[in-house]
Structure formats: structure tokens, C-alpha cells
BAGUMAR-274686 format. One record per atom (N, C-alpha, C): residue in one letter; atom name; x, y negated, z. Coordinates in pm, whole numbers, plus 32768, in hexadecimal, padded with zeros to 4 digits. Example, Ala and Ser with C-alpha at 12.3 -4.5 7.8 and 13.67 -1.06 7.14 Angstrom:
residues 2
site zake->a mise->N px->8527 py->8239 pz->830C $
site zake->a mise->CA px->84CE py->81C2 pz->830C $
site zake->a mise->C px->8528 py->814A pz->830C $
site zake->s mise->N px->8505 py->80E1 pz->82C4 $
site zake->s mise->CA px->8557 py->806A pz->82CA $
site zake->s mise->C px->850A py->7FFD pz->8313 $
***
This chain:
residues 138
site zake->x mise->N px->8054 py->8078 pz->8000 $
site zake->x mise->CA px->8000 py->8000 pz->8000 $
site zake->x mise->C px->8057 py->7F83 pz->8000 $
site zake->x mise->N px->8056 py->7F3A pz->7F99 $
site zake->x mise->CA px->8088 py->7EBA pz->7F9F $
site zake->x mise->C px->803A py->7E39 pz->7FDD $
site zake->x mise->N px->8066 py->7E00 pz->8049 $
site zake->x mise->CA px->804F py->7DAF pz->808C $
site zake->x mise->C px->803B py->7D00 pz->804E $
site zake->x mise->N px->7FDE py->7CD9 pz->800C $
site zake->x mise->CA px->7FD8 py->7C69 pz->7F9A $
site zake->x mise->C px->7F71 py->7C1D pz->8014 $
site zake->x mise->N px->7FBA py->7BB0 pz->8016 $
site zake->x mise->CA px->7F7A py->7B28 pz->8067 $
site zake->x mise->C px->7F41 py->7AE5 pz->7FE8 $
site zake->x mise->N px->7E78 py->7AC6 pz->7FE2 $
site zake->x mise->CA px->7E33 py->7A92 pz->7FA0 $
site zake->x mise->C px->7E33 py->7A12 pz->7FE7 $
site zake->x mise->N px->7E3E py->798B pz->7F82 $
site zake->x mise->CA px->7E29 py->791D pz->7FCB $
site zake->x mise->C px->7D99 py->7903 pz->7FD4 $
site zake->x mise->N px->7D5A py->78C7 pz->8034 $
site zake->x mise->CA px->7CFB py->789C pz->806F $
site zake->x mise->C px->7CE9 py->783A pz->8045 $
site zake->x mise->N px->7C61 py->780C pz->7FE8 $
site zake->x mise->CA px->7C2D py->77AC pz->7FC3 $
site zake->x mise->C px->7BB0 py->776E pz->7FE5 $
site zake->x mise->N px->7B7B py->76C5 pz->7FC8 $
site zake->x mise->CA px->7B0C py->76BC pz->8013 $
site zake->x mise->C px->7AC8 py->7678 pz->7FB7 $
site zake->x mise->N px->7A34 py->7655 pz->7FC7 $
site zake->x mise->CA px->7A0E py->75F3 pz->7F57 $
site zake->x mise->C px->7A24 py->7572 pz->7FB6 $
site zake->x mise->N px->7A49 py->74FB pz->7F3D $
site zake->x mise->CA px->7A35 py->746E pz->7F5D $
site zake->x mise->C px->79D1 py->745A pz->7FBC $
site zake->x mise->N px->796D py->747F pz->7FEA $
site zake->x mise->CA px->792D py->7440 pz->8040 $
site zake->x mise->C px->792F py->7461 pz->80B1 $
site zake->x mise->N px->7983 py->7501 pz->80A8 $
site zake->x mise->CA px->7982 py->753E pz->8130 $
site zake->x mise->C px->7A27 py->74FB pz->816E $
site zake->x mise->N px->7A53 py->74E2 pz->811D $
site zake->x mise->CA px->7ADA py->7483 pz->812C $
site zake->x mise->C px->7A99 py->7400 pz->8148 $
site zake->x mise->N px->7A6E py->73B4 pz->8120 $
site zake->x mise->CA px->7A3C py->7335 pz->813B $
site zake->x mise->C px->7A14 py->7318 pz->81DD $
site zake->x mise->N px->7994 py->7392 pz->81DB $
site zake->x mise->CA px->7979 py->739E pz->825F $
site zake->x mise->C px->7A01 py->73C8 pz->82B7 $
site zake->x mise->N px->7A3D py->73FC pz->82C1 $
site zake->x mise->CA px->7AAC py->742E pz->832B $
site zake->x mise->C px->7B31 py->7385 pz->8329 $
site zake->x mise->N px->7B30 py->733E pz->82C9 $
site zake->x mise->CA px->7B41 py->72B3 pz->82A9 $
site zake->x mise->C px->7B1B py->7261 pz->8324 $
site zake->x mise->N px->7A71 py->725B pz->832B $
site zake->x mise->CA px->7A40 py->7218 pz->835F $
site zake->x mise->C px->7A24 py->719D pz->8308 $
site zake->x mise->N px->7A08 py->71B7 pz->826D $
site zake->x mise->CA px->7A18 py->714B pz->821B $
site zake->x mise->C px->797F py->718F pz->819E $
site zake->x mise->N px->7957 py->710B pz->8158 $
site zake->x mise->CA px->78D0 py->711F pz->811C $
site zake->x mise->C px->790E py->7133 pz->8083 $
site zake->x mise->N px->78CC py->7199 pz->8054 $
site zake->x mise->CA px->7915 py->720C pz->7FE0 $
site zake->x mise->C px->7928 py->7182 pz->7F64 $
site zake->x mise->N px->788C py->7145 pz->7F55 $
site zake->x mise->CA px->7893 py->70F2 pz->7EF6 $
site zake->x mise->C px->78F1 py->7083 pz->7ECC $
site zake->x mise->N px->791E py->705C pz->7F43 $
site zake->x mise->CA px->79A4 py->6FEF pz->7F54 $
site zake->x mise->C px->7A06 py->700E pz->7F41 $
site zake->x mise->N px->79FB py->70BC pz->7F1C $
site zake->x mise->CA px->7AC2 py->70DB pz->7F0C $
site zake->x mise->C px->7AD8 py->70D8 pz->7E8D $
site zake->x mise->N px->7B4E py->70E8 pz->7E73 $
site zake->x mise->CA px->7B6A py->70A2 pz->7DCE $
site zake->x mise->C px->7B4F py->7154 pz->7D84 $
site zake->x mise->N px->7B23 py->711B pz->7D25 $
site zake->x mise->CA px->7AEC py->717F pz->7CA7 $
site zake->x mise->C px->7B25 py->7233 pz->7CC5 $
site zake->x mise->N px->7BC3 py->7210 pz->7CA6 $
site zake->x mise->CA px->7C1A py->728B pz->7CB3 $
site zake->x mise->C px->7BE2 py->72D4 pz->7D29 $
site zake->x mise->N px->7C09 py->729D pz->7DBA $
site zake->x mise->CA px->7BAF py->72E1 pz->7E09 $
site zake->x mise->C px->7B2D py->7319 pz->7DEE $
site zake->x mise->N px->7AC5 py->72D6 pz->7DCF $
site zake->x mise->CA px->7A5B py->7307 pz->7DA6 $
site zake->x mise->C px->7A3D py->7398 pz->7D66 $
site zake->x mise->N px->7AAA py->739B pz->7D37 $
site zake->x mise->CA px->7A6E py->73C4 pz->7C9D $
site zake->x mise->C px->7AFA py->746C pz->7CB5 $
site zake->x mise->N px->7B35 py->746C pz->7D08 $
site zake->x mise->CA px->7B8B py->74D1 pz->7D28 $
site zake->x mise->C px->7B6A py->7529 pz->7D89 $
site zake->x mise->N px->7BC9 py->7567 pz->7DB2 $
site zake->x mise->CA px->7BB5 py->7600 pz->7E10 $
site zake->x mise->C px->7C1C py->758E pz->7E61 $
site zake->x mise->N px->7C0C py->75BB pz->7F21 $
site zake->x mise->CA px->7C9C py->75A8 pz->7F4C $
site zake->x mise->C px->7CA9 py->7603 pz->7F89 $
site zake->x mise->N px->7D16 py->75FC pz->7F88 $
site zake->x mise->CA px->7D71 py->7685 pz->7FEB $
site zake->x mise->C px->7D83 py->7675 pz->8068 $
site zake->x mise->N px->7D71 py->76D5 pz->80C8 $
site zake->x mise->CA px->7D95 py->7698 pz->814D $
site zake->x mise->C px->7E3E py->7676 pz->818B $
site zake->x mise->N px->7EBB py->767C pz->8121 $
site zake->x mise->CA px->7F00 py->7635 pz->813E $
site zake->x mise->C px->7EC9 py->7583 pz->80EF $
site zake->x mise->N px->7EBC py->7565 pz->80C5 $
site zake->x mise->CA px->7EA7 py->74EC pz->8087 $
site zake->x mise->C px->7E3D py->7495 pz->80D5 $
site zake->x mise->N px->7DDA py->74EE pz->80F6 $
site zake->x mise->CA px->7D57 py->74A0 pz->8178 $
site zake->x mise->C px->7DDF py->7494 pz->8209 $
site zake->x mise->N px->7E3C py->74F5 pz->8241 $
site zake->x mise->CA px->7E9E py->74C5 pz->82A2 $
site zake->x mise->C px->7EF7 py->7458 pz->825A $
site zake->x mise->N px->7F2E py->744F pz->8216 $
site zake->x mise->CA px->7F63 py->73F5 pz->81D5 $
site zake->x mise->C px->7F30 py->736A pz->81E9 $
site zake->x mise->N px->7EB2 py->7376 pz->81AE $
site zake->x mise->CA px->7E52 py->72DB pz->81A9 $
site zake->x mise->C px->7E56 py->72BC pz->8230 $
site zake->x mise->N px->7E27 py->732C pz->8293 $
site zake->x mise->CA px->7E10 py->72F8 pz->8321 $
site zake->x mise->C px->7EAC py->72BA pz->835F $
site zake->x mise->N px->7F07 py->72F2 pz->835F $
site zake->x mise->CA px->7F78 py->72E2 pz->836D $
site zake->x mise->C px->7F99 py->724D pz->834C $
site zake->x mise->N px->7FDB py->7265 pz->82CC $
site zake->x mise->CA px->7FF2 py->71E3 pz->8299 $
site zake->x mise->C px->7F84 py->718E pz->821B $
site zake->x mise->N px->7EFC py->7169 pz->8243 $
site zake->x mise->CA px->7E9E py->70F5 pz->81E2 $
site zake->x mise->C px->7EEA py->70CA pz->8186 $
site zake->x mise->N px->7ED9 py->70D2 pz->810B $
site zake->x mise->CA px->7EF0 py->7099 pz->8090 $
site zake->x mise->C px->7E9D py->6FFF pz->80D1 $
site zake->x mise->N px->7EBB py->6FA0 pz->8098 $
site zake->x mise->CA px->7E4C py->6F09 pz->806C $
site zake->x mise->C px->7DE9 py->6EFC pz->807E $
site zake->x mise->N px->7DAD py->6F68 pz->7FF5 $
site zake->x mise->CA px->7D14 py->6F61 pz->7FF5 $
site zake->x mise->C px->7CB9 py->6FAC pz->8093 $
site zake->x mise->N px->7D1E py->6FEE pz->80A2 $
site zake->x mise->CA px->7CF8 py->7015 pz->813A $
site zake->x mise->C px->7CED py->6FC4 pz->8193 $
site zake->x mise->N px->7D4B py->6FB0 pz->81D9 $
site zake->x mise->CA px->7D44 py->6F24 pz->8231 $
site zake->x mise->C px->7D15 py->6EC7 pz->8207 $
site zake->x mise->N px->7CE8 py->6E96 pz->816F $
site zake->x mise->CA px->7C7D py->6E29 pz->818F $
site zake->x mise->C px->7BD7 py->6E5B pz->81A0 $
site zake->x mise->N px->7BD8 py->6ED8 pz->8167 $
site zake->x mise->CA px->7B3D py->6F04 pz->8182 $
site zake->x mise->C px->7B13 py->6EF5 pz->8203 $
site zake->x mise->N px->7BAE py->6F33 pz->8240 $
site zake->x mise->CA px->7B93 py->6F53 pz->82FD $
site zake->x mise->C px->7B53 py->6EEC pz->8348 $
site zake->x mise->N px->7BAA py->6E5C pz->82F7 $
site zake->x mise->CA px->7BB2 py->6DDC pz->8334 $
site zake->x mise->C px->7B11 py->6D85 pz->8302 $
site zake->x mise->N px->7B1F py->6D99 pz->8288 $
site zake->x mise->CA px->7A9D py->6D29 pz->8267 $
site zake->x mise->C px->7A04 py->6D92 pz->8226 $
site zake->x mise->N px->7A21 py->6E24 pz->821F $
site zake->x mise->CA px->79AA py->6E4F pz->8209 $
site zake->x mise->C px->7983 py->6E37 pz->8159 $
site zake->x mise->N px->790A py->6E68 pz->8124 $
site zake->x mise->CA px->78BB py->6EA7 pz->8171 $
site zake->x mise->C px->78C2 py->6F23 pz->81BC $
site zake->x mise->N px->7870 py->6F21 pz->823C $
site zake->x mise->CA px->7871 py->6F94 pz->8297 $
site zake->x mise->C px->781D py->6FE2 pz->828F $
site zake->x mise->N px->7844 py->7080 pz->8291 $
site zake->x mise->CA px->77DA py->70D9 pz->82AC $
site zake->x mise->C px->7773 py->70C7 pz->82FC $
site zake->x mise->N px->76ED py->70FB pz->8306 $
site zake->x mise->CA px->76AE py->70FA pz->8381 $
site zake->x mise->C px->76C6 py->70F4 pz->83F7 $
site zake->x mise->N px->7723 py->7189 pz->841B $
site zake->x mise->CA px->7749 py->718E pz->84B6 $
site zake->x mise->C px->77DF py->7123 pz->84F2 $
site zake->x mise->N px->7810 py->70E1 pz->846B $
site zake->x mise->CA px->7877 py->70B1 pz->84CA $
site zake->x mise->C px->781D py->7025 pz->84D3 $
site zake->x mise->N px->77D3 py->6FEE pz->8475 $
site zake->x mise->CA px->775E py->6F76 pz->84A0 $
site zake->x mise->C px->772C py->6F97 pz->8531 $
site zake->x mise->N px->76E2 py->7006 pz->854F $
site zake->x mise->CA px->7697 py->702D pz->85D6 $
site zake->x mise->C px->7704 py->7017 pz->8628 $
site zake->x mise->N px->7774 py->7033 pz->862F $
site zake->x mise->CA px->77F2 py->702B pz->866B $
site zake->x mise->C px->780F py->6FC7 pz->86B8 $
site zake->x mise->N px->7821 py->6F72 pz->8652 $
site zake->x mise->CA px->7853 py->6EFE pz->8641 $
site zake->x mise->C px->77C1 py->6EB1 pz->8692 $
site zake->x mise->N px->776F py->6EB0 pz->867A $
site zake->x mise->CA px->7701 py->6E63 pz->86CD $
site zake->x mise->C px->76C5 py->6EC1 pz->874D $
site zake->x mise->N px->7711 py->6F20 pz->874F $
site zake->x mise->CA px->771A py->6F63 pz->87EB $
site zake->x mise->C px->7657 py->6F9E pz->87DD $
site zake->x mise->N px->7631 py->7003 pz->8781 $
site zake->x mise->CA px->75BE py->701D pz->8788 $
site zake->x mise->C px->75C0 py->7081 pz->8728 $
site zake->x mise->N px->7543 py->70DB pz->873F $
site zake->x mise->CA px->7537 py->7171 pz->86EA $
site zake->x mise->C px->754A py->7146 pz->8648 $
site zake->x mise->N px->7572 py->71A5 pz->8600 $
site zake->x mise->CA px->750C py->71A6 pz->8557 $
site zake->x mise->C px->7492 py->7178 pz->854D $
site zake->x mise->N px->741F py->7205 pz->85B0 $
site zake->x mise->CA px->73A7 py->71D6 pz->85CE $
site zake->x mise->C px->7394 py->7118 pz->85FA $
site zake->x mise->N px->73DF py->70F9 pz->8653 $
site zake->x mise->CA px->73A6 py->708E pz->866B $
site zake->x mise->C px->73CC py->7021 pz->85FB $
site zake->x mise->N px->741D py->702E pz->8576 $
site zake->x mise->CA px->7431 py->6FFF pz->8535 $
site zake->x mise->C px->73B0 py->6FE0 pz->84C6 $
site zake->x mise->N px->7382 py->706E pz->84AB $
site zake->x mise->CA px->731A py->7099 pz->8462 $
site zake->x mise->C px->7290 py->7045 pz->8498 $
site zake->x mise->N px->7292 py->7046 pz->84F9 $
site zake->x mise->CA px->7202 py->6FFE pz->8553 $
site zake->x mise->C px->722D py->6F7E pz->8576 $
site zake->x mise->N px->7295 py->6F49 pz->8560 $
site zake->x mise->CA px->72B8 py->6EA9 pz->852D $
site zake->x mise->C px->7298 py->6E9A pz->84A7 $
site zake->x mise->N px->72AB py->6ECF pz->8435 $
site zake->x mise->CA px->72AD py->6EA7 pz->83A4 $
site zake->x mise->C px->7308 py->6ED7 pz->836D $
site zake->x mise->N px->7361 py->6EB6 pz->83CD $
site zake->x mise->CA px->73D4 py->6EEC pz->837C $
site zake->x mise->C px->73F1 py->6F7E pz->8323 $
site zake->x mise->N px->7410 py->6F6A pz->82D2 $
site zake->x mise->CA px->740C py->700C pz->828F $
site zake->x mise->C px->74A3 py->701E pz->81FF $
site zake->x mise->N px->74DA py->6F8E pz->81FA $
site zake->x mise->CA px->7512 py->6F99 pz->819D $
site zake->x mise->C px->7588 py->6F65 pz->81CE $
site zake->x mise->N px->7637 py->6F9D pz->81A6 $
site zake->x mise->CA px->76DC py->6F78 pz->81F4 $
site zake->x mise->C px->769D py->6ED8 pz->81D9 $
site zake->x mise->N px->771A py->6EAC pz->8264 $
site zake->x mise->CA px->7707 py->6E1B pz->826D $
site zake->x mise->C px->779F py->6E01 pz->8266 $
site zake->x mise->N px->77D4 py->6D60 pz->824D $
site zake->x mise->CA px->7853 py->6D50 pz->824E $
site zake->x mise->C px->786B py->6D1B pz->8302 $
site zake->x mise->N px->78D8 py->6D16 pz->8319 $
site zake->x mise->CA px->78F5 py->6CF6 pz->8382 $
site zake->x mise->C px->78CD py->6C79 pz->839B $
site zake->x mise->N px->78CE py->6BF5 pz->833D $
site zake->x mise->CA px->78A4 py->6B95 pz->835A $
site zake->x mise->C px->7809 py->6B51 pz->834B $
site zake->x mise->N px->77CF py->6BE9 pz->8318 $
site zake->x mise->CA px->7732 py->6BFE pz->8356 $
site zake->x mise->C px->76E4 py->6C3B pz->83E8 $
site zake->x mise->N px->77A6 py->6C93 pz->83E6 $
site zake->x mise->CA px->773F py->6CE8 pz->84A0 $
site zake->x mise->C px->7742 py->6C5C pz->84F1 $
site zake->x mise->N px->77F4 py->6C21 pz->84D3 $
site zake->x mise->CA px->77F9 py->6B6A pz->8526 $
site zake->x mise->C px->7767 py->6B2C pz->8533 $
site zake->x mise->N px->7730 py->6B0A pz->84C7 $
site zake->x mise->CA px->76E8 py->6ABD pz->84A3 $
site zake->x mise->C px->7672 py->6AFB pz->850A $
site zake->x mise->N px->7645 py->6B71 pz->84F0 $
site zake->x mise->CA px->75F1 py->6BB2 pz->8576 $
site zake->x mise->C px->75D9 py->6BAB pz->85F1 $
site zake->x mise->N px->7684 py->6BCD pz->860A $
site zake->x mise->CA px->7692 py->6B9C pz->86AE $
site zake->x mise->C px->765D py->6B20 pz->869C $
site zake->x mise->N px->7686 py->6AAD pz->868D $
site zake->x mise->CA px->7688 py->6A2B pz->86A3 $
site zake->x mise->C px->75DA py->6A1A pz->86B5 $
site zake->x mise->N px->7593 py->6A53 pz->8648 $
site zake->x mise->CA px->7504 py->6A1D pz->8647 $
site zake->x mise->C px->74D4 py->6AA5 pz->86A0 $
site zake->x mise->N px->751E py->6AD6 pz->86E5 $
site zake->x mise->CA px->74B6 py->6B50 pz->8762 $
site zake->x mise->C px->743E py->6B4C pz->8750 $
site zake->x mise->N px->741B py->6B89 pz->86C3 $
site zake->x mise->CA px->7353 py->6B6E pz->86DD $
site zake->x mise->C px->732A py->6BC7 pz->8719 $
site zake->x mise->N px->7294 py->6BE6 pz->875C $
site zake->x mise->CA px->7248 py->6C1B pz->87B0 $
site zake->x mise->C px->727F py->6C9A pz->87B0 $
site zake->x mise->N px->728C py->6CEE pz->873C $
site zake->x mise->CA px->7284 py->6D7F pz->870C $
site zake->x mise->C px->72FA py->6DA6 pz->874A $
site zake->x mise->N px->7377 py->6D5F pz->872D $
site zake->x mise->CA px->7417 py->6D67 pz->8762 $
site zake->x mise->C px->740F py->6D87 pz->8819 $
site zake->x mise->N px->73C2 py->6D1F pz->882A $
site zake->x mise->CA px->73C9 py->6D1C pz->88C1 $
site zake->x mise->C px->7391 py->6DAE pz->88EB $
site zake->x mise->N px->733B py->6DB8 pz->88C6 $
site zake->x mise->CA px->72CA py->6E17 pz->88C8 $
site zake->x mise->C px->733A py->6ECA pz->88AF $
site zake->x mise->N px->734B py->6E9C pz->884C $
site zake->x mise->CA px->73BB py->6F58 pz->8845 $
site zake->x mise->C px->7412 py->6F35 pz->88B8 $
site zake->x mise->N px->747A py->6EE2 pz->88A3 $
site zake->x mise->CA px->74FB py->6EE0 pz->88F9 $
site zake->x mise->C px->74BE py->6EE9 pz->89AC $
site zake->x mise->N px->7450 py->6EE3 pz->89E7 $
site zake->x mise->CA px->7434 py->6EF5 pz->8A50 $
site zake->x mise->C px->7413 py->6FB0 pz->8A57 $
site zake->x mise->N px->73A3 py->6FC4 pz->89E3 $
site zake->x mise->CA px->737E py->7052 pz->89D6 $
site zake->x mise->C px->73FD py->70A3 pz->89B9 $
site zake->x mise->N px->7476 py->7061 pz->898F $
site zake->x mise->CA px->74FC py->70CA pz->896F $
site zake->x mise->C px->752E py->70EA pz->8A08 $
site zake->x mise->N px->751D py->703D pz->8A36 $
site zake->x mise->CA px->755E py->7063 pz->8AD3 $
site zake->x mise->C px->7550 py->70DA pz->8B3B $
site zake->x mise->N px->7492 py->70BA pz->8B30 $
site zake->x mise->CA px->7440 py->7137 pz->8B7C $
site zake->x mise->C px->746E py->71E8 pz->8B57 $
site zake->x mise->N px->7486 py->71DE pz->8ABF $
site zake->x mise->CA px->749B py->725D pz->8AA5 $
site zake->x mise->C px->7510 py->7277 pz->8AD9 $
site zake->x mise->N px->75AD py->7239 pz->8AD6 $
site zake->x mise->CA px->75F4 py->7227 pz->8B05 $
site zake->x mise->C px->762D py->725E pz->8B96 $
site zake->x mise->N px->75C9 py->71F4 pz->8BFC $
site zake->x mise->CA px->75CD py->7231 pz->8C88 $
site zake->x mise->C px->755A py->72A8 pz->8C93 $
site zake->x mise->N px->7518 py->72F4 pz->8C29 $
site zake->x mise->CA px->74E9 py->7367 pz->8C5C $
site zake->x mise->C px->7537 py->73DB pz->8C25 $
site zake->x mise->N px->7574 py->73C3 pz->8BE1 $
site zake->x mise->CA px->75E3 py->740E pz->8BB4 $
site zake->x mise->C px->7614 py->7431 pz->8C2A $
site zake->x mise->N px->768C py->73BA pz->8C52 $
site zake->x mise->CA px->76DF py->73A6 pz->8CC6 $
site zake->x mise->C px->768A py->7420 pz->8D49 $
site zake->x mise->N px->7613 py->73DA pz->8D91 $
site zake->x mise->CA px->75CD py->7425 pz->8DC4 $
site zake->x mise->C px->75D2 py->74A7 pz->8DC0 $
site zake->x mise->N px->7595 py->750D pz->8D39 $
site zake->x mise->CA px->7586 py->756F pz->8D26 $
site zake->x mise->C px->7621 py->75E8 pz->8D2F $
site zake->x mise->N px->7693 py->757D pz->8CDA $
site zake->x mise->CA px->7700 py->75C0 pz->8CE6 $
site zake->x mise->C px->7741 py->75D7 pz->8DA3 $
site zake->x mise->N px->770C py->757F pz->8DDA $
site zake->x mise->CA px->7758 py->7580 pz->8E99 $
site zake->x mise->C px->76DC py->75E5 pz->8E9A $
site zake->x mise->N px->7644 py->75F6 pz->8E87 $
site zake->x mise->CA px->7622 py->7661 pz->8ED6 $
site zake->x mise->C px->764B py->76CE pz->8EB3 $
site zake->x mise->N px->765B py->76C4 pz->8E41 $
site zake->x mise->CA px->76A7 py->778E pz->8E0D $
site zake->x mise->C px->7742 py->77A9 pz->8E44 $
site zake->x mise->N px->7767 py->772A pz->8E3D $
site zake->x mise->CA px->7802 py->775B pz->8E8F $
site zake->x mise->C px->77DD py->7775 pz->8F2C $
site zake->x mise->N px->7779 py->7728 pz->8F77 $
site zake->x mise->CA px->774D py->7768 pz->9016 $
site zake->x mise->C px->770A py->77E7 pz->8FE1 $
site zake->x mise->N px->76DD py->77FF pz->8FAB $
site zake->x mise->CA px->768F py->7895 pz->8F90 $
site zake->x mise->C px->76DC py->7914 pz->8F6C $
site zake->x mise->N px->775F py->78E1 pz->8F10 $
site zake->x mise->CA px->77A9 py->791E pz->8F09 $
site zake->x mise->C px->7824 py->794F pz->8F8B $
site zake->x mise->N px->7839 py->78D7 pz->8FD1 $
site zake->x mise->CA px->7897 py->78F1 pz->9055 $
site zake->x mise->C px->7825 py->795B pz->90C0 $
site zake->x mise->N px->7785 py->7940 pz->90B1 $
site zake->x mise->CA px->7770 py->797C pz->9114 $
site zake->x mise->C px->774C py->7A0A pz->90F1 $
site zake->x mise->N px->7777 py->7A1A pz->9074 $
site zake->x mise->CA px->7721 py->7AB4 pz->9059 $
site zake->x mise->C px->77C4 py->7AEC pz->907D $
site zake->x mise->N px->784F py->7AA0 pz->9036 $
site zake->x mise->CA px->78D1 py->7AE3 pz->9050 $
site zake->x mise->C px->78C8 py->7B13 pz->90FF $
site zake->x mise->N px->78A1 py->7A9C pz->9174 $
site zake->x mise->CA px->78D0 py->7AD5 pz->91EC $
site zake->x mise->C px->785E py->7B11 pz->91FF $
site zake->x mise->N px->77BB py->7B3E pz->91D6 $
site zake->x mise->CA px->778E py->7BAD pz->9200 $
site zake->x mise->C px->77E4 py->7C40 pz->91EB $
site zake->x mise->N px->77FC py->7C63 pz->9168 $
site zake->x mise->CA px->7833 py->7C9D pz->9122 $
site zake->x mise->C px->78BC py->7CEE pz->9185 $
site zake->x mise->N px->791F py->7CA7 pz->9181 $
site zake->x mise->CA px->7971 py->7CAD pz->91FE $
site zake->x mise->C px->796E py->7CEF pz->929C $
site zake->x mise->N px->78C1 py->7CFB pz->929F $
site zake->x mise->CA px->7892 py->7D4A pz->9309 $
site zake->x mise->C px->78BD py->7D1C pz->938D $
site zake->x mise->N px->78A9 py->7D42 pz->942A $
site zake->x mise->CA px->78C9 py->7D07 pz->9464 $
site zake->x mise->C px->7948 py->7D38 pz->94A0 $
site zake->x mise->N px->7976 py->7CD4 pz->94F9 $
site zake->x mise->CA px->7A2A py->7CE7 pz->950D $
site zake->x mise->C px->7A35 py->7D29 pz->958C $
site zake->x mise->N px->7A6A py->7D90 pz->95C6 $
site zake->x mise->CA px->7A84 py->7DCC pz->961C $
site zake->x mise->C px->7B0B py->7DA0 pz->9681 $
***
């Protein structure tokens, strides 16, 4: 049996996404190619240009928009929002905090600390099932 290393390829968008960058904004070649997963480490590594300015001025995917304004996808979707924004549109957002903004970024919070919540009771649930478990000490 000969031992042949197949390189690993991805589509543009599944590269884009692992980017953190919106497929349509990347230049053509990208688009329109296979990448390899040395070349997606590569990009992450060292950004070509067009990289670092996508990073910098957008347009942004959905989730790094939600991100970036500290709130779900969902709560993006139930703002209006539905389509990448540039960075100097999420700005523009913050600045005008309308109702809807306020409105997710409080409901992100809540989900947030019930998270928090839920994860400390399973770690007490978990310590107390370990020292039942343990039986008692003689």
C-alpha cells in the first residue's frame, strides 16, 4: 500500500466563512477557485491586502455584523437587517442605537447570564454527583 497524502480542498465560501469575510467582496480568483487548506492557513497567517482591507472596512458577513453590534443573527433578522454591512454602517448603527439595537443587545445579555447560570449549575451537579460517587470515607 502506498501511502499518497490527498490535498484537502474547500469551496470559496466555506473558505470565506472560516475568513470571517463576505464571499461577494473577495476578488473574482477567489471566487471562482478551490482552496486548499494550506493556502486558507496561509491567508490566516499572513492577509494578502485585499484581506485586511475586507477585515477592516467590510462588507461584513452576517455573524461578524451581529458581532460587532454585540447581538444574535436572529436579532439581526428581527431588526431588518438581513444583508453584509460595511463597517462604517455597523458605526453608523451604534451611533443612532435605535429601539430594536437596544432591544437585542439587552435580550443577548439575558441569554448570556443564563448561559453563565446554567453552566455553574452543571459544574455543582457535576462536583456533587463526583463526591456522592466517592461513597463515604471511613
Amino acid at each position: 500500500m502506498s501511502s499518497h497524502q490527498t490535498t484537502q480542498t474547500m469551496k470559496p465560501a466555506t473558505a470565506a466563512k472560516k475568513l470571517e469575510v463576505y464571499l461577494p467582496a473577495t476578488p473574482a480568483d477567489f471566487q471562482d477557485g478551490v482552496v486548499t487548506r494550506a493556502e486558507l492557513n496561509a491567508l490566516q497567517a499572513d492577509p494578502p491586502e485585499w484581506l485586511r482591507e475586507l477585515r477592516r472596512t467590510g462588507p461584513h458577513p452576517r455573524p461578524v455584523v451581529a458581532a460587532k453590534l454585540g447581538i444574535s443573527i436572529a436579532g439581526l433578522a428581527r431588526g431588518g437587517v438581513t444583508e453584509a454591512l460595511t463597517t462604517e454602517e455597523i458605526d453608523a448603527l451604534k451611533e443612532q442605537n435605535p429601539d430594536w439595537l437596544q432591544r437585542e443587545r439587552g435580550t443577548q445579555a439575558e441569554v448570556r447570564k443564563e448561559a453563565v447560570r446554567i453552566k455553574e449549575k452543571q459544574l455543582k451537579d457535576k462536583e456533587k454527583q463526583e463526591r456522592s460517587a466517592a461513597g463515604p470515607r471511613s
